[in-house]
C-alpha positions, 0 to 999 in steps of 0.5 A: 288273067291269062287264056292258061290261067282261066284254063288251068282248073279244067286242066288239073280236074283232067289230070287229077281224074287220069291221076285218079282212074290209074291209082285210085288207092294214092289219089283218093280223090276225084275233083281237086278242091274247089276254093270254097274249101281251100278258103275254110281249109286254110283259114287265117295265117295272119298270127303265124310269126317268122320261123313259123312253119306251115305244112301241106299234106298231098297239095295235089294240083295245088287248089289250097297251095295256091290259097296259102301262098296268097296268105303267108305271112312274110318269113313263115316257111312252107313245105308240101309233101306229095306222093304222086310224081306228076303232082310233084313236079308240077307244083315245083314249075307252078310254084318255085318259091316254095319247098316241096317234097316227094313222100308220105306224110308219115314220114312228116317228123323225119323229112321236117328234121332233114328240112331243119325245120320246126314243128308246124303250127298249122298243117293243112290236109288234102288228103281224102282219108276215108280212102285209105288203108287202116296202116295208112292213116294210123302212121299218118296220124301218129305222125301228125300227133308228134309233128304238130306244134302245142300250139298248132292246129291240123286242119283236113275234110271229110266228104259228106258222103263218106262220112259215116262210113267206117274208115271215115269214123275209124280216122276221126276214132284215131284224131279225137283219141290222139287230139284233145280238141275237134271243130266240124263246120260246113259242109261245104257245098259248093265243092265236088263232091260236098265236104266237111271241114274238120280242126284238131288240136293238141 
């Protein structure tokens, strides 16, 4: 491992901290992920077949970007959808060989059509919904409900701390009304701060 990739984790935390400090309400999060719940987050990709479409809400620094990376199958196709422009462009440079898109993640069926691709089998979430308005997560989880595939599962996490809170409660009031089946496992304590890890599926 190079001195750049042993420096690379402090480097995002400082760039996800400034990202944070400047719009808290986009970011939502302090700390990137930690690879303890990148690892339960993304789970096992090894039955996902050719054609087969992997979709990454707010990858961030890319803390879960690089875990799927290491673990998709050859030929499942991948796309991260971010907000914030710095963000943006910096998984473009660290990760060439995947798609990336500038956007909102209720815009999830619209830019999967424009990309031509399927409806995903696993869409992975980095985003912290407990900090976002009540507009938000609804268009974000209707638009998860009509993107995710039958088959597909939708994996996102909750802070420990903000759990109970009520935009916490009122996202997962939102999923379990739009998704038949809910799977918690953690918390996740080797991660800043600790965190749940939530599945739904249809």
């Amino acid at each position: 491992m190079t001195e750049s990739e042993r420096s690379r984790p402090i480097r995002d935390s400082v760039k996800f901290l400034g990202s944070f400090v400047r719009r808290p309400g986009q970011v939502g999060a302090v700390m990137p992920s930690s690879r303890y719940l990148a690892d339960l987050l993304v789970g096992d990709l090894s039955m996902l077949e050719p054609g087969d479409v992997v979709v990454e809400y707010g990858p961030g620094t890319g803390p879960m970007t690089k875990v799927i990376d290491e673990r998709l199958p050859d030929g499942v196709e991948y796309l991260g959808i971010e907000l914030e422009e710095k963000f943006h462009s910096m998984l473009e440079d660290r990760y060439p060989h995947l798609r990336f898109v500038r956007g909102s993640a209720a815009d999830v069926r619209s830019i999967l059509t424009e990309h031509r691709l399927a409806m995903p089998k696993r869409i992975i979430s980095g985003i912290p919904f407990a900090s976002l308005p009540e507009n938000v997560q609804q268009a974000i989880v209707l638009g998860t409900q009509e993107a995710l595939h039958r088959d597909g599962e939708f994996r996102t996490f909750q802070y420990v701390h903000a759990y109970g809170l009520p935009a916490a409660r009122r996202f997962r009031q939102a999923m379990s009304a739009a998704f038949g089946d809910f799977e918690r496992t953690g918390p996740v304590v080797r991660n800043v701060p600790p965190a749940y890890a939530l599945v739904y599926r249809h």
